[in-house]
C-alpha positions in Angstrom: 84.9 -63.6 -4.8 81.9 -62.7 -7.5 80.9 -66.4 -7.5 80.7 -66.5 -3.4 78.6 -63.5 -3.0 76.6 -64.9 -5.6 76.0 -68.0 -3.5 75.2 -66.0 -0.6 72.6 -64.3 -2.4 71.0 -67.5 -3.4 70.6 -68.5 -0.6 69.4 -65.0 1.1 66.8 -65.3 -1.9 65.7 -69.0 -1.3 64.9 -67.9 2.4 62.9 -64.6 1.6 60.9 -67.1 -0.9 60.7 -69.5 1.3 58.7 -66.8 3.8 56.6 -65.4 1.4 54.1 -63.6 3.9 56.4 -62.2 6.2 58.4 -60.9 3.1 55.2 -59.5 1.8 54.3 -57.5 4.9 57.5 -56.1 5.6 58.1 -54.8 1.8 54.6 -53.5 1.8 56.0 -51.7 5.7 59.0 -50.2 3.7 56.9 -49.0 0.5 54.3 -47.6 2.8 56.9 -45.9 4.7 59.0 -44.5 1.8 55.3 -43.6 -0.1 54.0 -41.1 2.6 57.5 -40.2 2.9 57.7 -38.6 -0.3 54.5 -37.3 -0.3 55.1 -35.5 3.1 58.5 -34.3 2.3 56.9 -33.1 -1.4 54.5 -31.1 0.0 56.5 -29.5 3.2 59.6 -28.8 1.0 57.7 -27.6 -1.7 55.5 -24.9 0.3 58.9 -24.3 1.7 60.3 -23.6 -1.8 57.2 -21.7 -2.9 57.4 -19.3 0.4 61.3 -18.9 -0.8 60.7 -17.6 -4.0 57.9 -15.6 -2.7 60.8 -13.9 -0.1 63.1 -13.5 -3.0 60.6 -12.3 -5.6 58.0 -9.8 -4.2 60.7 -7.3 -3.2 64.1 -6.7 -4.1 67.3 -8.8 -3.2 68.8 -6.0 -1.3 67.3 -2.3 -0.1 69.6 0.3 0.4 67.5 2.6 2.8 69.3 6.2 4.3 69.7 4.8 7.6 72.6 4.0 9.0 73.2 0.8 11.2 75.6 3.1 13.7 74.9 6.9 13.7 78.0 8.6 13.8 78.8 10.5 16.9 77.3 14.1 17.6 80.9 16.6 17.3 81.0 18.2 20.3 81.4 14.2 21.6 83.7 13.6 18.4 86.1 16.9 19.5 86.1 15.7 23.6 85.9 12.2 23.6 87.3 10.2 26.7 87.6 13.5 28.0 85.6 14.4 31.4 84.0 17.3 30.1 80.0 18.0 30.2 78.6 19.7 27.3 75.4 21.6 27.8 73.5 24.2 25.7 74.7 22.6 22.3 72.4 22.0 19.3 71.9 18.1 18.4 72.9 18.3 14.6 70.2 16.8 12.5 71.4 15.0 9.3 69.2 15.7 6.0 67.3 12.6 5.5 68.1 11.0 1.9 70.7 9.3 -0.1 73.7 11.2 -0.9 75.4 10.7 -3.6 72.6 8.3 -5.4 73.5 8.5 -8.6 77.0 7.3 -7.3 75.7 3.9 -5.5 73.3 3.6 -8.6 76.4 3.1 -10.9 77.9 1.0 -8.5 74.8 -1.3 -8.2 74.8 -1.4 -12.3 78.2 -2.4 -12.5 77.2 -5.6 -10.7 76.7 -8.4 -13.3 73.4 -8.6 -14.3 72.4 -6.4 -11.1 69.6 -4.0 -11.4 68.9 -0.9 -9.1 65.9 0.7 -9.0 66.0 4.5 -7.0 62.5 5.8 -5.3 61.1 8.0 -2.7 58.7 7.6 -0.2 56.7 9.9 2.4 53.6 9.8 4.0 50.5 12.0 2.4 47.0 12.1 2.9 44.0 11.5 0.4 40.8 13.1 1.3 37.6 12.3 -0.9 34.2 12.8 0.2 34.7 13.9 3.7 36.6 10.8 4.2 40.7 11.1 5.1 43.3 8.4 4.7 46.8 8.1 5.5 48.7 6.6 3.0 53.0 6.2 2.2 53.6 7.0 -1.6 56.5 5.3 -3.0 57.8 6.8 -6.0 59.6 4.8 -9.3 60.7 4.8 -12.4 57.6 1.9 -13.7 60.0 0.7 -16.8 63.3 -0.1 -14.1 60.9 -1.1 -11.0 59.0 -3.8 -13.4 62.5 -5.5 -13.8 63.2 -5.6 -9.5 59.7 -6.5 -7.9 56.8 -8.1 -8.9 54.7 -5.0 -8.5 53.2 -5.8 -11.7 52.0 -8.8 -10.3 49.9 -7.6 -7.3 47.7 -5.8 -9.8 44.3 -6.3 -10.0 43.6 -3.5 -12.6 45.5 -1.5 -14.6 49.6 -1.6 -15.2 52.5 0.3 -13.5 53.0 1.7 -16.8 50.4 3.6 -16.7 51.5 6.0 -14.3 53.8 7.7 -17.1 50.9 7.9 -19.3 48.5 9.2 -16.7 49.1 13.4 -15.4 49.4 12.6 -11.5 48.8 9.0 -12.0 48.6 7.0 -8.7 47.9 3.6 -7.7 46.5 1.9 -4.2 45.2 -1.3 -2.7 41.3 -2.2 -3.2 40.7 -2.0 0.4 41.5 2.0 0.5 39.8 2.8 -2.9 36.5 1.1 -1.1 37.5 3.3 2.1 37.2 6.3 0.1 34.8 5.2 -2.4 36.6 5.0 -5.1 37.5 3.8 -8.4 39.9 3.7 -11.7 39.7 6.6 -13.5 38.7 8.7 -10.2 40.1 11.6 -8.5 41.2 12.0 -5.4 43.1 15.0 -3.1 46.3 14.8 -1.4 47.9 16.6 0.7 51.8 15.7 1.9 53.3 16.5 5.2 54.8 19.9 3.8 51.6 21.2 2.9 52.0 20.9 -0.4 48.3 19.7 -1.9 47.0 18.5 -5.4 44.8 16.4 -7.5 45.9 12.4 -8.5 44.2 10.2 -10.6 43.6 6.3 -9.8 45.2 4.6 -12.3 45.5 0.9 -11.2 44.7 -1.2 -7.9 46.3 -3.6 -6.0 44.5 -6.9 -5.3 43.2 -7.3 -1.8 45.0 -9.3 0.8 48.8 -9.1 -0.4 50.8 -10.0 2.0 54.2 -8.3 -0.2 52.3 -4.8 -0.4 50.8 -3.2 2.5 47.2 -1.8 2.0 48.7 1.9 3.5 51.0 1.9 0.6 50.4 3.6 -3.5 52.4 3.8 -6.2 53.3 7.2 -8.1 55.9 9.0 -10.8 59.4 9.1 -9.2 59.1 12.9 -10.2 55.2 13.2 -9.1 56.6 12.1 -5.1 59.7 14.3 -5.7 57.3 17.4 -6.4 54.5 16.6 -4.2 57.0 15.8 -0.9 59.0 18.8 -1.9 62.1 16.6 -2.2 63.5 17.3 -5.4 66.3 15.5 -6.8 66.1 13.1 -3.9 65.7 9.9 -3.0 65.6 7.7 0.1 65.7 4.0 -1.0 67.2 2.0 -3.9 66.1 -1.7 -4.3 68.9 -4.1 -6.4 68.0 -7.0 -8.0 70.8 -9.5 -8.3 71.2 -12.5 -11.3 72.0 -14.9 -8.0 69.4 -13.9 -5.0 71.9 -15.9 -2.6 74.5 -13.3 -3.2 72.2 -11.1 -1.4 74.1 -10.9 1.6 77.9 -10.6 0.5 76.8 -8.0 -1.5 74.8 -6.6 0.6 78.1 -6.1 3.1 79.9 -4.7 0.5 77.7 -2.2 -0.4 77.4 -1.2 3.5 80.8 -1.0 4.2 81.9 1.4 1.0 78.3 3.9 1.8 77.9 3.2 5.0 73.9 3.2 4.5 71.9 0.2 5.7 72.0 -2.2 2.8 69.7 -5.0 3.8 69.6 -8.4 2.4 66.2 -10.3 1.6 67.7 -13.0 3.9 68.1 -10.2 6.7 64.9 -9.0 6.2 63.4 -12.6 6.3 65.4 -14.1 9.2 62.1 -14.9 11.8 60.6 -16.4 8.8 63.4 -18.7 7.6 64.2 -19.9 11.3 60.8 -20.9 11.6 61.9 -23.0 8.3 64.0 -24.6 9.6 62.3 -25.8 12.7 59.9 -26.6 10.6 62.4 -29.1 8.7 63.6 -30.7 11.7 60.2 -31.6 12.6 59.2 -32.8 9.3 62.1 -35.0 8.9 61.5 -36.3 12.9 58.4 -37.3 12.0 58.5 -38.9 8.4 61.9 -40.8 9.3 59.9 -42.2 12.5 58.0 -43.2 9.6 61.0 -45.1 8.0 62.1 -46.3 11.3 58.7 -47.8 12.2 58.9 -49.8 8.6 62.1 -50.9 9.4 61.2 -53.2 12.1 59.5 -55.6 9.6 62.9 -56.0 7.7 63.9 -56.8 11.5 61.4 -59.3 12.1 61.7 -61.2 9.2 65.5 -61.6 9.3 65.4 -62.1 12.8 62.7 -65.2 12.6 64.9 -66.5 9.5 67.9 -66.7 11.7 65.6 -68.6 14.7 64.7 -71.1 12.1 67.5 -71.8 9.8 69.8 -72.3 13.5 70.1 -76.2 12.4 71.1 -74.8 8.5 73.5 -72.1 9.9 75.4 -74.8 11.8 76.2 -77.4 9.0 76.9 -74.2 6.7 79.7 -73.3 10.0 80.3 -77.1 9.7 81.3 -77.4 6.2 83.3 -73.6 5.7 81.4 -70.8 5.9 82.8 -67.9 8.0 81.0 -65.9 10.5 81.3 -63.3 7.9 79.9 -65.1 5.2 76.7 -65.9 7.6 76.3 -62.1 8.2 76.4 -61.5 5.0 73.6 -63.8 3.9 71.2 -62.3 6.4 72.3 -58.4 5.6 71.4 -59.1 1.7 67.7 -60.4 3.2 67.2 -57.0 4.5 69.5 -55.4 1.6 67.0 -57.2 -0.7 63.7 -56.5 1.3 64.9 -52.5 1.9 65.6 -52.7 -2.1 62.0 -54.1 -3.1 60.2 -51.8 -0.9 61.9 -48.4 -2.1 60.7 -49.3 -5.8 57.4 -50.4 -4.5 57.2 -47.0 -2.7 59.2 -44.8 -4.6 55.4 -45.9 -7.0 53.0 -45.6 -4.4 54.8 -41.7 -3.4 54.4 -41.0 -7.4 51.0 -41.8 -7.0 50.4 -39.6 -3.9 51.7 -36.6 -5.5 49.7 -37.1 -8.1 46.7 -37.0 -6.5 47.9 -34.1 -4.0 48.9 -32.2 -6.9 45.4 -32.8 -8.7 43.7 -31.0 -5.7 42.4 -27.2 -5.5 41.8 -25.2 -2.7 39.8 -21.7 -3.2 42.1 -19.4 -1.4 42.0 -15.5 -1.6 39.1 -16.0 -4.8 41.6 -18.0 -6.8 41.7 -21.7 -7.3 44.9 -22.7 -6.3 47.4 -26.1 -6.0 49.4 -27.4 -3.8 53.0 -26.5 -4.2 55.1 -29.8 -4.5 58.8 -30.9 -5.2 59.2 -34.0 -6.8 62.8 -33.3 -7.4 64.9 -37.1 -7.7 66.6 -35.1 -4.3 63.6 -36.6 -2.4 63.4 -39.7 -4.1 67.2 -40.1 -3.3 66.9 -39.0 0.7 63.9 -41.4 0.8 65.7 -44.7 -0.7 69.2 -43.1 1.2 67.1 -43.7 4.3 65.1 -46.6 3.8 68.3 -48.7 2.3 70.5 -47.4 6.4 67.5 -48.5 8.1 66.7 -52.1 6.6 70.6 -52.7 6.4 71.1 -52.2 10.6 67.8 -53.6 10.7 69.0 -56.8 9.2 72.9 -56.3 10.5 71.3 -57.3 14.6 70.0 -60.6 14.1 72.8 -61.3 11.6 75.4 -61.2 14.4 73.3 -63.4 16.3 73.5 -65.8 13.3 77.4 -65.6 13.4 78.2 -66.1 17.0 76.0 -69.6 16.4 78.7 -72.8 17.9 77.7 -75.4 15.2 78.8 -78.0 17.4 76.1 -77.3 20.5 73.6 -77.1 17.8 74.9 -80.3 16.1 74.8 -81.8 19.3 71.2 -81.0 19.8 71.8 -78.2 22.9 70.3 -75.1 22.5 
């Protein structure tokens, strides 16, 4: 059986040589195609990847707010429900906003392997400097257990979130605000919560300008200092978790839910517009580059298909002296086998190539020089050939049945 198929790749082989342009033109279609293939799917998957880790990395995996999905019933509706009674003149009873029983879910978050929760506070205050007023939302945090969930840290332009232990009313804000106000690091500025409560905080670190993750109404102080200046002690309205697997987000995240009944929302949750969008954006991407693949493919066609026009007198006395209808196929399948083969390696080279040079570009964006983000995992090398090797194969498999159906006798005979 070895032996035969060897003979029917001989021959396959002394037909592609035998064609040497057309065999050129449609390895250089298949290399072309799997080339810009790769490069496209590098750079589309890999800004997709990038985007990803941006989700999973600027805020925490899960966010445990003190909302809850399904406010439970008001009791006079509790005590006379289904019944056809109308209550009037009754108080609405207004929950206390905040997490009960924090330190509770906080145990229950660390007992998560390798899970990390990090409690704060937040309410809205307003900084006055110079005659000017802004609105801004405090978040309070402990800066040594926040460093380990978001990458707060990151977003800095000057200064660290450290510094807001070592700092008396330590506060940081975005660049755009401290230019609002006319301020800098190392500058004070009043504020003044909801509750009337007012005092002095010193700048102690900025926020770049233009973060998407952190929103330029938003400043950083002391878990304690937002306690005290909110008049909120002891409480807190928010815990972020950090998991060891971000894709456990959302199991978790249910579990948590369903034992506190607080909103527990996952990072996928919280990112679902985005990573639809993702995914149309896939489906068009691999529309377009596999039209690529499917374009190439017609040179595999071509050539096999012209082989089989002029070898008609050959395919006969091969009928004549044994071959099967199989055998024939066969011959004809390992041209576009071998063609579909050749061209992969050829552009599997040329895509390396590509991604070299799209990786040795820089674009200025936001002040910074940066690159494009690529993945040149084998997966896309693998999907590439995967596709390539389908194509050429059916490509090759029409005219081969064509080949197979030939009557060596009409041909022998001189009919056509």
């Amino acid at each position: 059986m070895t032996g035969q198929l060897r003979l029917l790749a001989s021959v396959a082989a002394r037909h592609l040589v035998g064609r040497r342009r057309q065999t050129i033109v449609a390895v250089s279609g298949v290399a072309v195609g799997v080339g810009f293939f790769l490069a496209v799917s590098a750079m589309m998957i890999g800004s997709q990847n990038d985007f990803i880790r941006t989700l999973i990395d600027a805020a925490p995996h899960i966010i445990i707010s003190d909302e809850l999905r399904s406010p439970p019933p008001q009791p006079g509706v509790s005590l006379y429900k289904g019944a056809a009674v109308k209550l009037r003149h009754y108080k609405v009873r207004n929950e206390v906003r905040g997490l009960k029983s924090w330190p509770e879910i906080l145990r229950t978050v660390d007992a998560l392997p390798g899970a990390i929760g990090s409690p704060s506070l937040s309410g809205a205050i307003t900084l006055r400097s110079g005659g000017r007023e802004e609105a801004l939302t405090i978040v309070g945090v402990d800066p040594a257990i926040e460093e380990k969930v978001s990458t707060i840290q990151d977003q800095l332009r000057i200064g660290r979130l450290r510094d807001l232990e070592s700092t008396q009313g330590g506060i940081i804000i975005g660049e755009e605000m401290a230019r609002r106000l006319g301020l800098g690091v190392g500058d004070v500025v009043g504020a003044t919560s909801a509750s009337g409560k007012s005092r002095s905080l010193r700048i102690v670190g900025l926020f770049k300008r233009g973060q998407t993750q952190i929103s330029s109404g938003f400043g950083y102080v002391l878990l304690r200092e937002a306690q005290s200046l909110l008049g909120r002690p002891f409480i807190i309205n928010r815990i972020g978790v950090r998991l060891a697997d971000p894709y456990e987000a959302q199991p978790v995240s249910r579990r948590l839910e369903a034992r506190y009944a607080y909103k527990a929302e996952s990072w996928q949750e919280r990112s679902a517009d985005f990573l639809s969008l993702l995914v149309t954006r896939n489906v068009i991407m691999y529309s377009v580059v596999s039209a690529i693949l499917l374009v190439a493919s017609f040179g595999i066609y071509t050539v096999v298909s012209n082989s089989v026009s002029d070898k008609r007198r050959d395919i006969a006395i091969m009928r004549s002296m044994g071959f099967s209808e199989r055998d024939l196929q066969l011959i004809f399948v390992f041209e576009g086998l071998a063609l579909a083969l050749i061209g992969i390696v050829a552009g599997w080279l040329l895509g390396y190539g590509l991604m070299a040079i799209l990786e040795s570009l820089k674009f200025p964006i936001a002040g910074e020089d940066q690159r494009l983000p690529l993945d040149r995992s084998a997966r896309q090398y693998a999907i590439a050939a995967a596709a390539s090797l389908l194509s050429g194969v059916i490509a090759a498999w029409l005219p081969a049945r064509k080949a197979a159906r030939v009557d060596p006798v009409d041909i022998l005979r001189g009919a056509v």
